[in-house]
C-alpha atoms as one frame of an Amber mdcrd trajectory, in Angstrom:
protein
 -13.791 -81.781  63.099 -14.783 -85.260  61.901 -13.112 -88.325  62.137 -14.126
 -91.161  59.273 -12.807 -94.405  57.958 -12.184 -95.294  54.627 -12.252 -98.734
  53.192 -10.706 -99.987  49.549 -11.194-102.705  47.717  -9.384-103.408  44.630
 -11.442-105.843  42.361  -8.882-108.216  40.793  -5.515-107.899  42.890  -3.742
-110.465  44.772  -3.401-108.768  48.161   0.278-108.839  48.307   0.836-107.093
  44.800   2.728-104.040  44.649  -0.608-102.598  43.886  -1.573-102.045  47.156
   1.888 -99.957  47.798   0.631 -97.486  44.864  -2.632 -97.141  46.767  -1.252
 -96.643  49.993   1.324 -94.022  48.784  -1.560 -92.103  46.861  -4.137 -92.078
  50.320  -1.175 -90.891  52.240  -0.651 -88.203  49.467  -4.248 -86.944  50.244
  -3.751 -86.993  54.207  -4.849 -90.456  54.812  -3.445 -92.314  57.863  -3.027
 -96.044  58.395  -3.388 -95.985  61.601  -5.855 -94.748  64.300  -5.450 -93.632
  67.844  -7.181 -95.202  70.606  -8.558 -93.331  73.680  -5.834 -94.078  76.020
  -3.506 -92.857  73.268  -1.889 -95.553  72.392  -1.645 -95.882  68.090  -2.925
 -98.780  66.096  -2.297-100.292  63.083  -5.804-100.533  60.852  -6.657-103.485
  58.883  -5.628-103.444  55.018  -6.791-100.643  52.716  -8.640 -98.930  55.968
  -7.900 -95.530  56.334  -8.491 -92.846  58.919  -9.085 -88.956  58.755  -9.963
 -86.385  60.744 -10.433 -82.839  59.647 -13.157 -80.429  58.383 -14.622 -83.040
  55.736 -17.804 -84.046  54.881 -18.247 -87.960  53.571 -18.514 -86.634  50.251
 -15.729 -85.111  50.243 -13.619 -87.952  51.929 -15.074 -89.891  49.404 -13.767
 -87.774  46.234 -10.611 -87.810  47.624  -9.951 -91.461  48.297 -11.556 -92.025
  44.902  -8.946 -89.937  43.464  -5.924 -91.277  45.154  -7.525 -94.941  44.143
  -7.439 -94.135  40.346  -4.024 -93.844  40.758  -3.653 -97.371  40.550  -5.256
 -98.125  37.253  -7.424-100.919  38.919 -11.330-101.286  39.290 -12.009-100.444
  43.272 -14.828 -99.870  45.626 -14.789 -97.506  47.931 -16.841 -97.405  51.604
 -16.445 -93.915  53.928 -18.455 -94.016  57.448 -18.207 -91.424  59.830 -16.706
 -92.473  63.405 -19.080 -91.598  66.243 -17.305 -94.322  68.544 -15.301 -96.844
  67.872 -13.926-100.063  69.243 -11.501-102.896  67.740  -9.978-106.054  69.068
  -6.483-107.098  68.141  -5.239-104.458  66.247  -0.887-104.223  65.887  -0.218
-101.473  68.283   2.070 -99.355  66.262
């Protein structure tokens, strides 16, 4: 199993349009999370349009899907996957 984040960027929308809704619905759709779980097990919010998932994925493939759940918004985006081999944060809203 790997664990990668996923980071959007739509070109051209204010960051509190209802855009961003119709993105987050359609990564959710394809088993995106909005959160990410620390070591100690406590959940965190992740900043906006970053996404976490974990499964039997390759970047590609993480990428294809996010790209396909982005379209859904009719908006020109950018897309950035990395794999997680550690990672550490500061300040995150502990769900």
């Amino acid at each position: 199993m790997a664990q990668f984040i996923t980071r959007v960027e739509l070109h051209g929308v204010q960051h509190d349009d209802k855009v961003y809704q119709i993105l987050h619905d359609a990564m959710e759709a394809n088993g995106f999370k909005r959160t990410i779980k620390s070591g100690n097990g406590k959940t965190y919010h992740m900043l906006t349009a970053e996404y976490e998932i974990t499964g039997n994925y390759t970047a590609n493939s993480v990428l294809e899907s996010a790209q396909k759940a982005t379209t859904k918004t009719g908006k020109k985006y950018s897309v950035f996957v990395s794999e997680i081999v550690m990672a550490t944060w500061w300040n995150l809203e502990e769900v």
